[in-house]
C-alpha positions in Angstrom: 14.1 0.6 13.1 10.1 -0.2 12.0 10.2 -3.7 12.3 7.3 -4.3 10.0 7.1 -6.9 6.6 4.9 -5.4 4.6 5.1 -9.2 2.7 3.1 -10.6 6.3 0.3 -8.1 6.3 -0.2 -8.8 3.1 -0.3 -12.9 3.3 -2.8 -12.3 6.4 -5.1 -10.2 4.4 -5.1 -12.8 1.3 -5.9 -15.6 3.7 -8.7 -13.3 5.4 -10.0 -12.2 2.1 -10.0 -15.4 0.1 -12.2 -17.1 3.8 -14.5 -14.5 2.7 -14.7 -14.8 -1.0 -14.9 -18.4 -0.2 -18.1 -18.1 1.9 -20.1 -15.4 -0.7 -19.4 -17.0 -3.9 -22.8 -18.4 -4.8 -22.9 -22.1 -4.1 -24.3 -25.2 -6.5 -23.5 -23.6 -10.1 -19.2 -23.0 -10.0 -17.4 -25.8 -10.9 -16.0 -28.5 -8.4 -12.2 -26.8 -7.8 -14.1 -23.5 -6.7 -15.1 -24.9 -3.3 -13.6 -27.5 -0.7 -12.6 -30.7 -2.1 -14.3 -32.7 0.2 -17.9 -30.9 -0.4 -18.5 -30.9 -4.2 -21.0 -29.5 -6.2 -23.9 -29.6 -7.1 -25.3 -31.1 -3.6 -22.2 -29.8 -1.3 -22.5 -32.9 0.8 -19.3 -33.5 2.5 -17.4 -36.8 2.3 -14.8 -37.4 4.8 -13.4 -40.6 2.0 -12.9 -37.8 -0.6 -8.9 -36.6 -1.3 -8.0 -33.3 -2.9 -6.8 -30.0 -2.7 -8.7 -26.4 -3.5 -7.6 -22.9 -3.2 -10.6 -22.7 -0.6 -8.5 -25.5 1.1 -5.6 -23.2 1.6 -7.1 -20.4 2.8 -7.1 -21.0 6.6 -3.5 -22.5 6.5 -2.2 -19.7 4.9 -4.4 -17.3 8.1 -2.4 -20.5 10.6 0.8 -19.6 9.0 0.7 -16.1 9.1 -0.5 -16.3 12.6 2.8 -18.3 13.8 5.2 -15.8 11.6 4.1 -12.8 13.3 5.0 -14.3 16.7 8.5 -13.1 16.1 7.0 -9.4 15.6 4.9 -9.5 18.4 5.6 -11.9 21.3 9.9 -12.3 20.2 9.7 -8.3 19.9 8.4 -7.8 23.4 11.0 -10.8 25.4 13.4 -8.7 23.5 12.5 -5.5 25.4 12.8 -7.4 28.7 9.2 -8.2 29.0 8.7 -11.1 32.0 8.2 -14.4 30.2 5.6 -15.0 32.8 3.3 -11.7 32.2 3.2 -12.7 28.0 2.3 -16.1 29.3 -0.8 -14.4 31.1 -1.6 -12.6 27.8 -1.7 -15.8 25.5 -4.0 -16.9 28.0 -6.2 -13.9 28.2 -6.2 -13.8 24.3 -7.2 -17.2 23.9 -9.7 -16.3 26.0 -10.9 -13.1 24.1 -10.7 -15.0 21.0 -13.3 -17.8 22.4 -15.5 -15.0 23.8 -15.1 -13.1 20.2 -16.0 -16.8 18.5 -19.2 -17.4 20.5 -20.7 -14.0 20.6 -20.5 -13.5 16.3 -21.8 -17.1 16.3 -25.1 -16.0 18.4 -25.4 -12.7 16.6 -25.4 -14.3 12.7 -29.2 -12.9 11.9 -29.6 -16.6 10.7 -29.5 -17.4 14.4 -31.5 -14.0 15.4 -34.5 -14.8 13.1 -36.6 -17.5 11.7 -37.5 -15.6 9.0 -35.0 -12.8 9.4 -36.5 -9.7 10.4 -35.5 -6.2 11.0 -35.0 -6.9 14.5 -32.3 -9.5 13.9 -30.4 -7.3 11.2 -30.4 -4.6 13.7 -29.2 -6.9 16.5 -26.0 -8.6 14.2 -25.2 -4.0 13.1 -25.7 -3.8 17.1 -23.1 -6.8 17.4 -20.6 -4.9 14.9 -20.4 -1.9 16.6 -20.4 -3.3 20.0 -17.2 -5.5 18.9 -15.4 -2.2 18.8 -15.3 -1.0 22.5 -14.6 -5.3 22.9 -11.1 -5.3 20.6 -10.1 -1.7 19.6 -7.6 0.1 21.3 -9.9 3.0 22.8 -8.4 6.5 21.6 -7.2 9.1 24.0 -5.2 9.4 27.3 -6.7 6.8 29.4 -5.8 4.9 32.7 -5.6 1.2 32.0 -8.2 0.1 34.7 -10.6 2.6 32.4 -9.6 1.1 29.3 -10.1 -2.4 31.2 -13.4 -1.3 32.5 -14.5 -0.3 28.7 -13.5 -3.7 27.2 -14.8 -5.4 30.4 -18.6 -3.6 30.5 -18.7 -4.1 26.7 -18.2 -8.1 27.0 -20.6 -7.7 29.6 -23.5 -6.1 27.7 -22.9 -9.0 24.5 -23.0 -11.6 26.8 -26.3 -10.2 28.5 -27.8 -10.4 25.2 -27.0 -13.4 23.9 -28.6 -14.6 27.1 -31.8 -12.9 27.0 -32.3 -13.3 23.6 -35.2 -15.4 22.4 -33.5 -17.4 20.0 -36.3 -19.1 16.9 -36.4 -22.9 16.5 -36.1 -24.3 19.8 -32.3 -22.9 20.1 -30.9 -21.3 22.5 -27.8 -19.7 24.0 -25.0 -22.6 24.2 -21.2 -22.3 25.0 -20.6 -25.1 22.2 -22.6 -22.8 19.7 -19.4 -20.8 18.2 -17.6 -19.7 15.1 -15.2 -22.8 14.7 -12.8 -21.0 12.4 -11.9 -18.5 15.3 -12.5 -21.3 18.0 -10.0 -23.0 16.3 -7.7 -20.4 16.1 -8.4 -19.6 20.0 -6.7 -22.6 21.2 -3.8 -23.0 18.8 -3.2 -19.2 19.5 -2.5 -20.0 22.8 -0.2 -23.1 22.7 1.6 -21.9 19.7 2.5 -18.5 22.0 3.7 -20.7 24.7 5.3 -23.0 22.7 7.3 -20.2 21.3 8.0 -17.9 23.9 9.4 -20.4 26.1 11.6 -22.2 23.1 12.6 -18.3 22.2 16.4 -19.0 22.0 16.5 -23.0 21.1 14.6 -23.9 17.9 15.9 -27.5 18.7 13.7 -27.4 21.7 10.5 -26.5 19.8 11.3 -29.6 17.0 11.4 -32.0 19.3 8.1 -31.0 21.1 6.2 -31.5 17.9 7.8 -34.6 17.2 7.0 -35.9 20.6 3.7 -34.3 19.3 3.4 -36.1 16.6 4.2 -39.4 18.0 1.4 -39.1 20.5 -1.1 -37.9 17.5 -0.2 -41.0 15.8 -0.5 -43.7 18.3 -3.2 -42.1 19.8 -5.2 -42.8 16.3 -3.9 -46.2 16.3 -4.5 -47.2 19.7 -7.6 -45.9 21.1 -7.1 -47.3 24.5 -3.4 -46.0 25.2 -2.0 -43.2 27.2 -1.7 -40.8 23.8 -5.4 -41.0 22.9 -6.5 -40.5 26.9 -4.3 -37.4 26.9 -6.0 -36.3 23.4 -9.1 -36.6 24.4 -9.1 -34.8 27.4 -10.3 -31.5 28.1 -11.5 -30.1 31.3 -14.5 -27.8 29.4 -14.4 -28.8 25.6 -16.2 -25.7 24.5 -13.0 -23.9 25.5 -10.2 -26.4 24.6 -10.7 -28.9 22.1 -7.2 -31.5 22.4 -7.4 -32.1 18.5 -6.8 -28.7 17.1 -3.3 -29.5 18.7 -2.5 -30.8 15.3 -2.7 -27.8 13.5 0.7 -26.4 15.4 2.5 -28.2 12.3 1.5 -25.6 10.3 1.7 -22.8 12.8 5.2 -23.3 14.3 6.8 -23.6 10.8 5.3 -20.4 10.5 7.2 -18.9 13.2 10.4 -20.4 11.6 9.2 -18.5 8.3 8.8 -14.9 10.8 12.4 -15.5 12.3 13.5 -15.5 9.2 11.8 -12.7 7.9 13.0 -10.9 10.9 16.6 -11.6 10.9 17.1 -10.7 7.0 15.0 -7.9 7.5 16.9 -6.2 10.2 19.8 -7.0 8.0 18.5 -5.4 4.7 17.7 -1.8 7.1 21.1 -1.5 7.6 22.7 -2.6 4.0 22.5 -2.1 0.4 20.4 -5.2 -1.4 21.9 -5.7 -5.1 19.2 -8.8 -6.1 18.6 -8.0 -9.6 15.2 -7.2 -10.7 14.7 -10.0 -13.2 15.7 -12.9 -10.3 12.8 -11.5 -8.3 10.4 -11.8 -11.5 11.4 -15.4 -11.8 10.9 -16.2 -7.9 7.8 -14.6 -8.4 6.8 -17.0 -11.3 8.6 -19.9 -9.9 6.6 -19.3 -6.2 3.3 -18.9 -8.1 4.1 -22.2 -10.1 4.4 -24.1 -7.4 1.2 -23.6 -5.5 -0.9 -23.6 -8.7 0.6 -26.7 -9.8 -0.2 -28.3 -5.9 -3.6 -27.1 -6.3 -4.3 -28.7 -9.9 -2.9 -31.8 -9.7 -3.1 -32.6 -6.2 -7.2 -32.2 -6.9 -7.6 -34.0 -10.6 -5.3 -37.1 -8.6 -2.4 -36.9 -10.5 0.0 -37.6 -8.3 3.0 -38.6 -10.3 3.2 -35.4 -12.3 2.7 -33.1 -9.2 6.3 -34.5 -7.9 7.7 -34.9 -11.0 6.7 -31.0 -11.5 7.4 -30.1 -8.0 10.6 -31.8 -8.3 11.7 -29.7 -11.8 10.0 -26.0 -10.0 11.9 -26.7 -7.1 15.6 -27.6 -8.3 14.9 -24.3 -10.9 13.8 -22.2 -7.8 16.9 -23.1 -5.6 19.3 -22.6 -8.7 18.1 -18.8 -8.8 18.7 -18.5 -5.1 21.6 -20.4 -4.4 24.4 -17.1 -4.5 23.7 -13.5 -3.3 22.5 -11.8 -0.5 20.0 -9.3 0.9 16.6 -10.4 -0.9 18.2 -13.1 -2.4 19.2 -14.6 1.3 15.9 -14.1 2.5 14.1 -16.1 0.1 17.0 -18.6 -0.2 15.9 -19.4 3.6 12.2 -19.6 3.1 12.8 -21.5 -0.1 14.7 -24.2 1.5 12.2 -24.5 4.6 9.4 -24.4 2.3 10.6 -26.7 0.0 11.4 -29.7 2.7 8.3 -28.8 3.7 6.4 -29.1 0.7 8.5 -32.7 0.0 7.7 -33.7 3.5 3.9 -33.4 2.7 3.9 -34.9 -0.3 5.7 -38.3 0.8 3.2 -38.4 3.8 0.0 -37.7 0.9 -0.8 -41.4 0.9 -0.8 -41.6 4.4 -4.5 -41.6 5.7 -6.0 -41.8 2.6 -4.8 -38.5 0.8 -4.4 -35.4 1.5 -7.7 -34.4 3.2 -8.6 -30.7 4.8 -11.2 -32.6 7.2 -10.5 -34.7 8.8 -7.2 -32.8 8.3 -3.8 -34.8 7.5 -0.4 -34.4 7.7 0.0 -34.7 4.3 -2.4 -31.4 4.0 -0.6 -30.0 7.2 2.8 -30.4 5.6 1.6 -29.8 2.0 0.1 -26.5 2.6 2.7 -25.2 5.2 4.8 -25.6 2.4 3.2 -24.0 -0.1 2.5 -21.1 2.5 6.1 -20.1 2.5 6.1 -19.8 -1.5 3.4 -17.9 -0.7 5.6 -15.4 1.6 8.1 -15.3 -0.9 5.5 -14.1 -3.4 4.4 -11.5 -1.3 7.8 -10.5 -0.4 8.9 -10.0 -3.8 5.8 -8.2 -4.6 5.1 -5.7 -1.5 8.8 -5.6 -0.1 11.3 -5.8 -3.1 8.9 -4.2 -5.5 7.0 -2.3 -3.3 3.8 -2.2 -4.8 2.0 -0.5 -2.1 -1.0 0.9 -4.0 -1.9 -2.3 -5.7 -1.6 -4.7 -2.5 -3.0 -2.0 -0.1 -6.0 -3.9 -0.1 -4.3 -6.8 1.0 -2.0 -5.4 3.8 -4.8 -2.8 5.9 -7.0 -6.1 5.2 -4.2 -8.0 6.8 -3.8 -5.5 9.9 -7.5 -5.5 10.9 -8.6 -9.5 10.2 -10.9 -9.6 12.5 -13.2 -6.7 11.3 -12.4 -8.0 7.6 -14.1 -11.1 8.7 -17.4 -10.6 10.2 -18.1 -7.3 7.8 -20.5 -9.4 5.7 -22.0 -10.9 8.0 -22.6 -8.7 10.9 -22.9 -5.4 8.7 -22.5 -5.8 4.5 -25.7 -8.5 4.6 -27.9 -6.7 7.2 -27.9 -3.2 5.7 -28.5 -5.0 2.0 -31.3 -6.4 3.8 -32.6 -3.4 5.4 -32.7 -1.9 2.5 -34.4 -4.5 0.3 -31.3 -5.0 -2.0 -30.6 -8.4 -0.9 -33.7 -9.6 -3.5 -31.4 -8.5 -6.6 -28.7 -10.8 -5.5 -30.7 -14.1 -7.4 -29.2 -12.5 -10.6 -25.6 -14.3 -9.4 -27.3 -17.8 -9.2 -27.9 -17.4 -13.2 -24.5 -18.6 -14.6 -20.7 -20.2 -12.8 -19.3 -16.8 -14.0 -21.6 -14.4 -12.2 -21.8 -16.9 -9.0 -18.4 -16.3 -8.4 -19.0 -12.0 -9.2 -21.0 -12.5 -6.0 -18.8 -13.0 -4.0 -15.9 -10.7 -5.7 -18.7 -7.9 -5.1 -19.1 -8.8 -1.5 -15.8 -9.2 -0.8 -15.3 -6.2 -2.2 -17.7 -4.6 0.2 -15.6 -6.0 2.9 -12.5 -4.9 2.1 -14.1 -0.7 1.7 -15.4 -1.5 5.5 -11.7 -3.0 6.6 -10.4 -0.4 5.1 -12.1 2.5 6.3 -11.3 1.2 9.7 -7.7 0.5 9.2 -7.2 4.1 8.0 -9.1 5.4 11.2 -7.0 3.3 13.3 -9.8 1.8 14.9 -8.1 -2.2 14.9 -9.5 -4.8 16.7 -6.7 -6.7 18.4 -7.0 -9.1 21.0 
């Protein structure tokens, strides 16, 4: 048996292709709910006081939530084949490490950091920093010893590194450890504890609750009392640019995703070895009921309007559970992740007032909670749409995006921007500034771009994996 959910793939490669739509829609001329809450238009100057709740705001919860339900798949699949606990230890270290590595060296290679102006020569350098990236993360082709394979991976990290050192960096910088990609540094450290966390709670889920509650109770207190043990052990770090104590916090999003993977496991094993009956027109409404649900969160939880987001969420979520309630197959999956997702979802929304709304940065548990929750409506979606449906040709875009993240997410910068650059199209991109509609074309046509480069890789195999 494959044990592959096409639904996952394709939640990955939303959350890695919305981060990049986010980042190329034209900024100053779309309207207020088409970029972080906290950073509106037309100045983008962030306030830290300011509530809300954007589709940009989901996007890396959704990549955090994905990243925990594919532990089952990955880490659960290998302590099932008798792997040493001990050895995928050493790997969740070495990734985290890889990851770190991976955030610093696209940090140093952006040609914004290359060139003051940007020149050829720091276009060439960020294509230069693409290609070398392969040799870094892809599984190298062929019948090879491992100690070669090591040796390829090893001398490639070697000759990045050697650059970013040399490198005569404009403005007065210069190479820095602390200089990195904070979206993947984040991911880095959470990578790591999430993996431990799970592979050593594998077979007691009670075990795993109670660590984040202790968790949480030391978050807490530690904001409330900045001279007590909690906020000591939060605030140390023996090398901050490699492990920052905070980003702890966002394992309240990643370890209910792991929940939302053992699930998806267990009822996929299931449905390879039974007959699924769930009528067609119950899928069509989980699929509108799912899609409510988030758009309604996202609307009302950024106009303010608090008391009609329950009240709604309330009336979408008693409708979704009455259509899941009885049956099995499909209908069992989704009756799990419904349930989970909707405590979540409730559990977020009573902890919205609690430090001052629900805020993406500094983040909240009320945005931890909210967006965990509407994460799993989000899987649902997906798995009504790619696995009961199976509408691979449509979502194809989404799932080889979602199998090869990593190249999905530097292809603009590191290759898509350079080469328009190079060849001098980059000046006929001030059309997109002209009007909201065509700011926002940008960055469909960019992400676009993106997604031909992902994949072209995908199809050739050539996936970066760390």
């Amino acid at each position: 048996m494959k044990e592959r959910a096409l639904s996952l793939d394709a939640l990955r490669g939303y959350a890695i292709l919305t981060m990049v739509l986010s980042a190329t829609i034209v900024y100053g001329v779309l309207p207020g709910w088409m970029y972080h809450a906290q950073v509106p238009p037309p100045d983008h100057i962030f306030n830290p006081n300011l509530p809300g709740l954007t589709w940009v705001d989901m996007v890396f919860p959704s990549f955090l939530f994905a990243m925990g339900a594919a532990l089952p798949f990955s880490v659960g699949r290998k302590c099932r084949k008798g792997e040493a606990k001990w050895r995928l230890a050493l790997n969740a270290l070495w990734r985290g490490v890889k990851l770190t590595f991976f955030a610093i060296l696209i940090q140093h290679f952006y040609p914004f950091m290359t060139g003051d102006p940007q020149d050829l020569h720091s276009w060439l350098l960020a294509i230069f920093c693409f290609v070398l990236l392969f040799p870094m993360y892809m599984r190298i082709p062929g019948e090879l010893p491992g100690w070669a394979r090591t040796a390829i991976q090893l001398g490639a990290m070697a000759i990045g590194a050697a650059v970013m050192l040399t490198w005569d960096y404009p403005r007065g910088y210069e190479f820095n450890l602390h200089t990195c990609n904070i979206i993947i540094f984040i991911l880095a450290n959470v990578s790591v504890f999430a993996t431990l966390l799970y592979l050593f709670t594998l077979d007691n889920v009670k075990v795993r609750l109670a660590i984040l509650a202790i968790l949480f109770g030391v978050i807490v207190s530690a904001d409330l009392d900045k001279s007590s043990w909690c906020a000591a052990l939060m605030q140390y770090t023996p090398a901050d640019w490699l492990y920052v104590p905070a980003y702890l916090k966002y394992l309240f999003i990643v370890i209910p995703g792991s929940f939302a993977g053992e699930i998806l496991l267990k009822y996929t094993s299931k449905m390879q070895e039974t007959s699924d009956n769930t009528p067609k027109m119950r899928a069509l409404a989980m699929v509108a009921v799912t899609l409510s649900i988030v758009i309604v969160n996202l609307v009302f939880l950024y106009t303010r309007c608090l008391n009609l987001n329950l009240l709604l969420n309330v009336v979408l979520l008693v409708a979704g559970y009455a259509l899941v309630r009885k049956g099995e197959g499909y209908t069992a999956l989704w009756r799990a992740l419904f349930i989970a997702g909707a405590f979540m979802l409730l559990l977020g929304l009573a902890f919205e007032p609690f430090e001052g709304g629900v805020k993406k940065d500094p983040v909240t548990f009320g945005y931890l909670f909210i967006t965990g929750g509407m994460s799993f409506m989000t899987l649902i979606f997906f798995s009504a749409i790619c696995d009961y449906f199976r509408c691979k040709r449509s979502t194809s875009f989404l799932v080889m995006s979602g199998q090869n993240p990593m190249v999905a997410y530097v292809a603009v910068d590191l290759l898509i921007y350079p080469l328009l650059n190079i060849f001098g199209l980059t000046q006929f991109l001030g059309v997109f500034y002209l009007t909201p509609f065509l700011g926002f074309v940008q960055g469909v046509v960019l992400t676009s771009l993106a997604v031909a480069v992902t994949m072209f890789f995908t199809r050739m195999k050539w996936v970066w994996r760390t």
